[in-house]
TILO-411702 format. One record per residue (C-alpha): residue number from 0; residue in one letter; x, y, z. Coordinates in steps of 0.25 Angstrom, whole numbers, always signed. Layout:
N
NUM/A/X/Y/Z $
...
# end
This chain:
512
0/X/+485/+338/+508 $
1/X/+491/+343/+495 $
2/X/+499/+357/+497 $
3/X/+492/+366/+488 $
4/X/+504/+375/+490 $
5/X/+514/+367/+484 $
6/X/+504/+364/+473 $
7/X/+506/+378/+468 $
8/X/+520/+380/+469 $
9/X/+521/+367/+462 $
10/X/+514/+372/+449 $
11/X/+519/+385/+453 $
12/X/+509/+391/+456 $
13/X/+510/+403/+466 $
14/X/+507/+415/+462 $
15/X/+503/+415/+450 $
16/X/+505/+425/+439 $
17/X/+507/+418/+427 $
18/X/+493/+415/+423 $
19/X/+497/+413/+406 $
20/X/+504/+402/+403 $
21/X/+509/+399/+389 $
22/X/+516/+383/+393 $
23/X/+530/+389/+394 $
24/X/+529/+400/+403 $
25/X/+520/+407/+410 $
26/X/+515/+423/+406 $
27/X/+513/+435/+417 $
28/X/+500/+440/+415 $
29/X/+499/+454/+414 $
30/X/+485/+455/+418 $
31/X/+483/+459/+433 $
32/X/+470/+452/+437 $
33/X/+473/+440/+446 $
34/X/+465/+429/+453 $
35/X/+468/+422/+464 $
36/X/+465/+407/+463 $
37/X/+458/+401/+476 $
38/X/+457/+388/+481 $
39/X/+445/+381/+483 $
40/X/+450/+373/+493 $
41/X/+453/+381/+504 $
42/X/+452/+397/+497 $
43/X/+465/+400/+496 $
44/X/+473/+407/+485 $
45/X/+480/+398/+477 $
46/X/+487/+408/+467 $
47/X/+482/+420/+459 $
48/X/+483/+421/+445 $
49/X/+485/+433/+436 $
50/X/+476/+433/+424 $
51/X/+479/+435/+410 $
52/X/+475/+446/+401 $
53/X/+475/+447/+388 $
54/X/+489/+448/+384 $
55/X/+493/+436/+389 $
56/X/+482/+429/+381 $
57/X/+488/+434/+370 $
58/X/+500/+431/+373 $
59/X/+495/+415/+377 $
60/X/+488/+414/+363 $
61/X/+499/+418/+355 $
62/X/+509/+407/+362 $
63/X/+498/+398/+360 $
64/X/+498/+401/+344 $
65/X/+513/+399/+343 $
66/X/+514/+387/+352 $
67/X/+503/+380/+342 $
68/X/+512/+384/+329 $
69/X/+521/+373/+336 $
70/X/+511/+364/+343 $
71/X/+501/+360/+331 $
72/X/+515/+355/+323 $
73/X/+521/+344/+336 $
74/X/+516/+331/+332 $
75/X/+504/+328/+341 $
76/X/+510/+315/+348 $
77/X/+521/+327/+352 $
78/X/+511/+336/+357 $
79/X/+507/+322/+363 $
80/X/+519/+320/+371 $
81/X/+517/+335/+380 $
82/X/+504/+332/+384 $
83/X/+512/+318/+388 $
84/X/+521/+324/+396 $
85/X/+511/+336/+402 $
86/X/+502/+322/+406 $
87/X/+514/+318/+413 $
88/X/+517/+332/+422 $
89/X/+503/+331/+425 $
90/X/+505/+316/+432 $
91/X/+516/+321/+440 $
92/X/+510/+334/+445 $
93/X/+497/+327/+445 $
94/X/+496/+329/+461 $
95/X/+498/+343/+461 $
96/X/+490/+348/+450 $
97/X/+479/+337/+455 $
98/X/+480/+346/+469 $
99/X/+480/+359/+463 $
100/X/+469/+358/+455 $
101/X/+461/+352/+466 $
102/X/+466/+364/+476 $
103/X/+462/+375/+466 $
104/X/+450/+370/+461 $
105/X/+444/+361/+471 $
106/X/+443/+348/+466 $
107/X/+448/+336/+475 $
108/X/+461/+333/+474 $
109/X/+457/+319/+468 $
110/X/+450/+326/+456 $
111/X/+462/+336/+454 $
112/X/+471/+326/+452 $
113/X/+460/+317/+443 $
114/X/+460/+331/+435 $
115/X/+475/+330/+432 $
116/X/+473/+316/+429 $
117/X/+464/+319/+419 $
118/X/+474/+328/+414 $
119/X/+485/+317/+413 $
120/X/+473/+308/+407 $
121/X/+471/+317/+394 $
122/X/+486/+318/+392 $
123/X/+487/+305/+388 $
124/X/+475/+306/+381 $
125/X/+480/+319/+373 $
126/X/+494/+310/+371 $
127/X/+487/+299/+364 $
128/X/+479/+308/+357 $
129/X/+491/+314/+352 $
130/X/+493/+303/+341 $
131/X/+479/+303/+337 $
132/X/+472/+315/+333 $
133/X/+468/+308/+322 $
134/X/+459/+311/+310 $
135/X/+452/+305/+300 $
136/X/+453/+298/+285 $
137/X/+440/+300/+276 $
138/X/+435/+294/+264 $
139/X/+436/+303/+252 $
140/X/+426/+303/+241 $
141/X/+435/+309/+231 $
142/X/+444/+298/+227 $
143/X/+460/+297/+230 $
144/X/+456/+308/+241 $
145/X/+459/+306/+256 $
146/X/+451/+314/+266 $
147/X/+455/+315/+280 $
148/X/+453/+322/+295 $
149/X/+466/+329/+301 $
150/X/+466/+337/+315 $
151/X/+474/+350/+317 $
152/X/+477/+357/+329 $
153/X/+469/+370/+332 $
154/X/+477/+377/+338 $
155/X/+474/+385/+352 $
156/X/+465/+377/+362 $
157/X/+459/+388/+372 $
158/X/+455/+380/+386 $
159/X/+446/+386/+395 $
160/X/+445/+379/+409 $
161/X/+438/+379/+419 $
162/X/+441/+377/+435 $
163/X/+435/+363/+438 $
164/X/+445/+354/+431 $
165/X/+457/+366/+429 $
166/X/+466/+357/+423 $
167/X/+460/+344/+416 $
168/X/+450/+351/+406 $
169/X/+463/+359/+401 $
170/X/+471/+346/+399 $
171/X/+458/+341/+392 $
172/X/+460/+352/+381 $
173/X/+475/+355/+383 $
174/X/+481/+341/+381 $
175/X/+472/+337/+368 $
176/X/+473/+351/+362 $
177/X/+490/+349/+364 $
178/X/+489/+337/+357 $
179/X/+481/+341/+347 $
180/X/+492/+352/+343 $
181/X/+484/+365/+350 $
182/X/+490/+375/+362 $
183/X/+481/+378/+372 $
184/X/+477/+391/+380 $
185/X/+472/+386/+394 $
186/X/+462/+396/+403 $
187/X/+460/+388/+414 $
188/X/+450/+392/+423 $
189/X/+453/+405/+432 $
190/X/+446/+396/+445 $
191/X/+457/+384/+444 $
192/X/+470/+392/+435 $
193/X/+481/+385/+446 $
194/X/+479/+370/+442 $
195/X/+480/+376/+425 $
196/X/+494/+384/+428 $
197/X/+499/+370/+438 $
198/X/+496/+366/+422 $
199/X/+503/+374/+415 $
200/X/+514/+375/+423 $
201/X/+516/+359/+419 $
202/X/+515/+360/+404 $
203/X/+525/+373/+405 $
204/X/+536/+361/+411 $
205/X/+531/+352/+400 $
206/X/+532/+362/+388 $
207/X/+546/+367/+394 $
208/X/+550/+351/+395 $
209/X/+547/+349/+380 $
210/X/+550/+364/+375 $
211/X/+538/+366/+370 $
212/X/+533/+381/+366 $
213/X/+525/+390/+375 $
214/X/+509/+390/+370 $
215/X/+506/+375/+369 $
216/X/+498/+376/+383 $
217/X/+495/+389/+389 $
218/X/+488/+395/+401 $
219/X/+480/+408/+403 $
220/X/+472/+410/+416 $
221/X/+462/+420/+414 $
222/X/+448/+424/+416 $
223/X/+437/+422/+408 $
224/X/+441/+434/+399 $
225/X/+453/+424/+395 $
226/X/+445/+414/+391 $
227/X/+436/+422/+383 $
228/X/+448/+426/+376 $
229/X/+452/+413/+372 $
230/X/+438/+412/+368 $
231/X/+437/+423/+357 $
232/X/+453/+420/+353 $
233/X/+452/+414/+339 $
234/X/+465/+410/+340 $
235/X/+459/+399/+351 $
236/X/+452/+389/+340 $
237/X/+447/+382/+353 $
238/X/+443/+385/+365 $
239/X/+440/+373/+375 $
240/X/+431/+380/+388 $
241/X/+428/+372/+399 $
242/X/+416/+379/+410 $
243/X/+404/+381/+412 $
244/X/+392/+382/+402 $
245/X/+392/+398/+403 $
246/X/+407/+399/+399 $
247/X/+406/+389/+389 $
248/X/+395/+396/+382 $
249/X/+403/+408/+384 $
250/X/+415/+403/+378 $
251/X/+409/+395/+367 $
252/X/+400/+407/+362 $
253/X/+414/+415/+361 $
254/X/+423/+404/+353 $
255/X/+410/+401/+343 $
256/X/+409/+416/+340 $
257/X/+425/+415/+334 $
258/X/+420/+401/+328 $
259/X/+431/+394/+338 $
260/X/+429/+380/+344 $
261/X/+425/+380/+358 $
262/X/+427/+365/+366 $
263/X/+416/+369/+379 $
264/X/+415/+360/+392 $
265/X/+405/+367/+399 $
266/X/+394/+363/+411 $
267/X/+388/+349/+415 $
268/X/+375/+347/+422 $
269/X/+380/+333/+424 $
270/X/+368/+322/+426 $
271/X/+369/+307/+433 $
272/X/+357/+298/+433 $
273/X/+357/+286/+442 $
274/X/+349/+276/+435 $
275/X/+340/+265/+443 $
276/X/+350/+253/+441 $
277/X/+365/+261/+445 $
278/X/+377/+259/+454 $
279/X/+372/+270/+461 $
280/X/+383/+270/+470 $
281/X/+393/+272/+458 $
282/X/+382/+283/+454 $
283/X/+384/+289/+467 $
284/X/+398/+289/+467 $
285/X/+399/+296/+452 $
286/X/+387/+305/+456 $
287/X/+397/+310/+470 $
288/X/+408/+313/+463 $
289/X/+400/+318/+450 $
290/X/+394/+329/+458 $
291/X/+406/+332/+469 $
292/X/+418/+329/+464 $
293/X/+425/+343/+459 $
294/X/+414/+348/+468 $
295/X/+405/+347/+456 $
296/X/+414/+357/+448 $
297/X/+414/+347/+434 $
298/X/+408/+349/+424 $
299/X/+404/+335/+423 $
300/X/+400/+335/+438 $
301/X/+387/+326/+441 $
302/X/+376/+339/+442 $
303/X/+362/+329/+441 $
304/X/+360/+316/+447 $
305/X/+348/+310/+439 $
306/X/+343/+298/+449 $
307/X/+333/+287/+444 $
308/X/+321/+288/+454 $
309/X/+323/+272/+460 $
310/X/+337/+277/+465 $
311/X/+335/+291/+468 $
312/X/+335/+291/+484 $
313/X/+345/+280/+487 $
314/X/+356/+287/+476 $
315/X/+351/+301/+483 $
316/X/+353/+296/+497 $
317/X/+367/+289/+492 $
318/X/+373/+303/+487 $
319/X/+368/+310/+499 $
320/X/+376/+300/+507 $
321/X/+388/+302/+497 $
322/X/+388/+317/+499 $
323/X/+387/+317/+514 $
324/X/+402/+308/+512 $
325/X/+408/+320/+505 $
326/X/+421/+326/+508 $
327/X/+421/+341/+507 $
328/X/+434/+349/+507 $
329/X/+448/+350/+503 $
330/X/+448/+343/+490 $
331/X/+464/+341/+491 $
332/X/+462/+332/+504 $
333/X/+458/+317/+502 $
334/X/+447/+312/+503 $
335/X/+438/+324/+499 $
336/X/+428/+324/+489 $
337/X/+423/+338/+486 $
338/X/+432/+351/+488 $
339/X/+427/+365/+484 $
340/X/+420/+372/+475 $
341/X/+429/+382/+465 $
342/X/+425/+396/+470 $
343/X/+415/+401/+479 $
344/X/+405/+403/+466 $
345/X/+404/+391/+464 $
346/X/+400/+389/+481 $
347/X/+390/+400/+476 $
348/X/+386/+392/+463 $
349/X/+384/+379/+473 $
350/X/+376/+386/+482 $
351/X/+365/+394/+472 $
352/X/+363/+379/+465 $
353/X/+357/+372/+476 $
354/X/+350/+385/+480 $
355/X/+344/+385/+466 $
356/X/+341/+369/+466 $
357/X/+333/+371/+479 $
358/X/+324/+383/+473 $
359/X/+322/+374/+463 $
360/X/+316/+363/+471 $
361/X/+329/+355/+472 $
362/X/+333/+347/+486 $
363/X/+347/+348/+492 $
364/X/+349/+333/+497 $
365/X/+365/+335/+500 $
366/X/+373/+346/+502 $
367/X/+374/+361/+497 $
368/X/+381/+367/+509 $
369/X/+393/+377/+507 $
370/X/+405/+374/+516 $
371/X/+413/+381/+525 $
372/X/+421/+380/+537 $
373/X/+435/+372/+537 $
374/X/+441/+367/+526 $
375/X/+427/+375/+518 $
376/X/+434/+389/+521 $
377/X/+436/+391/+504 $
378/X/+419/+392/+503 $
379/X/+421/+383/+492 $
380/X/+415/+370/+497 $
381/X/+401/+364/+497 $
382/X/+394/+351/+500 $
383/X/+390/+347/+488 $
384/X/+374/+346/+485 $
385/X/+364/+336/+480 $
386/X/+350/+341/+477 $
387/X/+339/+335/+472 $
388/X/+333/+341/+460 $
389/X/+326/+341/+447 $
390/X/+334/+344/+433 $
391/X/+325/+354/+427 $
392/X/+330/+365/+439 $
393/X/+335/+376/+433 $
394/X/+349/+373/+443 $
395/X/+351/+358/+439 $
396/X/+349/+363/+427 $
397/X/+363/+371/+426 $
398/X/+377/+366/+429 $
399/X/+380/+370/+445 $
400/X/+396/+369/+446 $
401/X/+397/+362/+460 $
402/X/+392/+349/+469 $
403/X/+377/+350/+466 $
404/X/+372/+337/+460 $
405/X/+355/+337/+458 $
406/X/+348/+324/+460 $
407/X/+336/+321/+452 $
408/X/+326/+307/+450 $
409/X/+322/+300/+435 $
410/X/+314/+287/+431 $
411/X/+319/+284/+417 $
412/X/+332/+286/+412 $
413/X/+327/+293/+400 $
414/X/+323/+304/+411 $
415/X/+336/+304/+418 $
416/X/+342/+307/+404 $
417/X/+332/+318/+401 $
418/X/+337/+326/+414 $
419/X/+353/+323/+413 $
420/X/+350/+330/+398 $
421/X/+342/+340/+403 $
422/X/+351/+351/+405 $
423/X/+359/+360/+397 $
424/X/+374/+354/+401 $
425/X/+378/+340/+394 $
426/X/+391/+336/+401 $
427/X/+391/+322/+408 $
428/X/+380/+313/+411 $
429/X/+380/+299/+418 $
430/X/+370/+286/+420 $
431/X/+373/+275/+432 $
432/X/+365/+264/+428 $
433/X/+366/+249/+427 $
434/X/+356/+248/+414 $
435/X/+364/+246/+403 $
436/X/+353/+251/+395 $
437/X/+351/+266/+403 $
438/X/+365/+267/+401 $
439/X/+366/+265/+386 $
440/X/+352/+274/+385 $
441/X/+359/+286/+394 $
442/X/+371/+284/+383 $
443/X/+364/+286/+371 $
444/X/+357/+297/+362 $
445/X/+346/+297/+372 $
446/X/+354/+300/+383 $
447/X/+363/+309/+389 $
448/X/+366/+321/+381 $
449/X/+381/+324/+389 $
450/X/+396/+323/+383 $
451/X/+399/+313/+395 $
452/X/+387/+301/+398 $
453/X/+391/+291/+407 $
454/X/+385/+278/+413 $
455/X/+390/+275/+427 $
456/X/+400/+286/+429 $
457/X/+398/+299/+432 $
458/X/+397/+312/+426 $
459/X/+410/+317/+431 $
460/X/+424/+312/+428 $
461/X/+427/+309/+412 $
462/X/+439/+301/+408 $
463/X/+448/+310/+398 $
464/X/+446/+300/+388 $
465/X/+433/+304/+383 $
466/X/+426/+317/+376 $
467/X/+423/+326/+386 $
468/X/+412/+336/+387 $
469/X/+396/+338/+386 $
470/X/+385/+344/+376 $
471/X/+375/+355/+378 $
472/X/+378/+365/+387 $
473/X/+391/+358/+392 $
474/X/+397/+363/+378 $
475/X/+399/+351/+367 $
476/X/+415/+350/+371 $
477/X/+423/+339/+372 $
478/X/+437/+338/+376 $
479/X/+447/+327/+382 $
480/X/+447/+312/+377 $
481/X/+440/+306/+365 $
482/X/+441/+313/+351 $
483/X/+440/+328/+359 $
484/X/+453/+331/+353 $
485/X/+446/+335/+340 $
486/X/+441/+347/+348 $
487/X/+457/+355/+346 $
488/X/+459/+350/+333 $
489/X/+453/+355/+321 $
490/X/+449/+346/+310 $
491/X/+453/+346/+295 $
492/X/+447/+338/+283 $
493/X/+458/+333/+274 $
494/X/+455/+328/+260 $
495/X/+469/+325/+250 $
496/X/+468/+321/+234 $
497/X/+480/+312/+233 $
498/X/+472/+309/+218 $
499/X/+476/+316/+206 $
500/X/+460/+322/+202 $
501/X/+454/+331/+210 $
502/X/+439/+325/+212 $
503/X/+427/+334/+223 $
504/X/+421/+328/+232 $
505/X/+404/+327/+230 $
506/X/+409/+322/+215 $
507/X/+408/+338/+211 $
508/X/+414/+340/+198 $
509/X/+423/+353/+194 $
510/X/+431/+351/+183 $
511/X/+438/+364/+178 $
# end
């Protein structure tokens, strides 16, 4: 069993007052409303934090300007080598951030450390994109003219996270905004701000090591009234914001009025279909952990389970049986697959969606019950639910954040499409079949409509390597792998006459 206690004073991480963190050191907030952060786990009080007010944003913002001064100017394979080195704290402290993340938010202690993996993971992509970054040369029509593409820093990367993945989704932006020459301004999520200072606290020793200046990564835990500042600041050309739909539309609204950039990963509404020929027990393992793991706290969690009609009962009766073999509880103990739910809201939230599904004509197959008793005493646990439904409900309809998954029948593929599409959200979207032919069809134009389509794998679970985020109502972002660097760069058209006439292009003549 990992001793949550020493966690914390390993990071630091007591009483906490300093809430602001500009990489260097730490800033005593001068506000006086405090939260106390709770475990899921077991309802204790882990730490309180102070929140910022105004003044110290301020005070954040301008570090952040002077720190990019410098940092646009280090050669990019430079900025390279301090995402190098922070990758390398984070393999050494792995355990211990892994643990924490996994006692303050609930996930299982194997999916806090594969959070902090996945940090590691897009360090050394962010390294070896360091001595990329590259442009383009274009064909001129003007002749002894050379036309080309550069990329330029932007300047100040606002990142609004949520409690879910506390730590990855920052590293996502932090590390590929660092090496593109831009500072960041970190709002992690008021749920889950522990596992971001444990972050902090390990790029202050790596910025001291190198004698880097304050600003460069910077922390300010807040509530939503910090985040709306960073959202009308014009002097934050981007703001990334990962959430739900609500706050996304939120959020968005207020950086398009400024005319900023806005990079939004919002809600999924996550669909699977279980064509006639499919492994279905590799479909029912990715559909298990799709819909429990992180107690179906993703974004990219399996939500709708779109089942071909020969196959339906004996892949129902499977998941049943899979369900009844899950182990609820502590999710720092081995061998447990679900732990807690964030916050007794989210118990509420839980509760009112199988309430609605069954007004709605829906059938509870599996599960539903609210946990208590020892070991339960947080009110934070739940068995997780299977309902049979049908996707035009108004509640399968919208994105429920916890272990609901609905099951639902088709004949033709072009069916089963038609519902994984059918709803507002455009995350992640999967197809287990053995017809090479279904799957190149669910690929194409004509089939699904999300960011992430996948063909025997599940919804959950993307590699680092690859774009990530969704269309629709799931906001059009995409961050990590891939060309998502672009996103904190702005781009610049150069065109150089190295002839000695001045020709226009289009063959327009001014002569003078």
């Amino acid at each position: 069993m990992v001793k949550i206690e020493k966690i914390l004073s390993h990071f630091g991480i007591r009483e906490v007052n300093e809430s602001i963190s500009s990489g260097r050191q730490w800033v005593t907030p001068l506000g006086s409303e405090t939260r106390s952060i709770v475990s899921p786990v077991d309802g204790k009080e882990l730490a309180s934090v102070v929140y910022a007010t105004q003044t110290e944003y301020e005070h954040i913002v301008k570090v952040a300007q002077e720190a990019y001064t410098y940092w646009k100017d280090v050669p990019a394979p430079k900025r390279g080598e301090i995402v190098r080195r922070f990758g390398n704290k984070l393999r050494i402290r792995k355990k211990e951030l892994g643990a924490l993340v996994s006692y303050e938010m609930g996930k299982s202690l194997q999916e806090g450390m594969g959070e902090v993996q996945e940090m590691i993971d897009i360090c050394d992509f962010a390294v070896g994109l360091s001595r990329q970054l590259y442009g383009l040369t274009i064909q001129s029509e003007r002749p002894q003219h050379r036309m080309m593409e550069q990329w330029h820093p932007m300047g100040i990367v606002g990142v609004i996270s949520s409690f879910n993945f506390p730590v990855a989704v920052w590293s996502w932006n932090a590390m590929i905004a660092a090496v593109c020459g831009d500072v960041v301004i970190w709002k992690p999520s008021e749920k889950a701000p522990l596992s971001a200072i444990a972050c902090q606290q390990i790029m202050k020793e790596i910025l001291i090591e190198n004698e880097l200046p304050e600003g460069i990564f910077n922390l300010i835990i807040g509530d939503h009234t910090i985040g709306e500042m960073m959202a009308r600041d014009a002097r934050i050309p981007l703001i990334s914001a990962t959430g739900s739909t609500r706050m996304g539309k939120r959020v968005g609204s207020i950086v398009g009025a400024r005319l900023g950039r806005a990079l939004l990963e919002l809600g999924g509404n996550n669909a699977l279909i279980i064509g006639q020929k499919s492994n279905l027990e590799n479909a029912l393992r990715a559909v298990v952990f799709g819909a429990v793991g992180t107690c179906g706290q993703r974004c990219t969690s399996t939500r709708r389970v779109i089942i071909h009609e020969d196959v339906y009962e004996v892949f129902k009766d499977k998941l049943i049986k899979a369900y009844q073999q899950l182990v609820i509880g502590n999710p720092l103990e081995e061998g447990v697959h679900v732990g807690p739910l964030i916050d007794q809201q989210a118990v509420e939230t839980f509760r009112k969606a199988i309430t609605l599904a069954e007004e709605e004509g829906g059938h509870v197959v599996f599960g539903g019950d609210i946990l208590s008793g020892k070991g339960y005493e947080s009110g934070c646990y739940v068995k997780p639910c299977i309902i049979e439904a049908h996707n035009h409900f108004k509640i399968v309809q919208e994105e429920t954040f916890a272990p609901v998954v609905y099951l639902m029948k088709y004949r033709r593929l072009e069916e089963a499409i038609a519902m994984q599409n059918d709803v507002r959200q455009g995350l992640s979207s999967a197809l287990f079949t053995d017809d090479i032919s279904e799957a190149e069809y669910f690929l194409s134009h004509a089939g699904s409509d999300c960011g992430i389509a996948n063909v025997n794998i599940g919804t959950s679970g993307a590699e680092i390597g690859g774009a990530f985020g969704g269309e629709k109502e799931t906001g059009g972002g995409r961050e990590s792998g891939s060309d998502a660097w672009k996103n904190y760069m702005r781009r610049q058209t150069n065109t150089i006459n190295y002839g000695k006439s001045l020709p226009l292009a289009q063959g327009i003549r001014f002569d003078i």
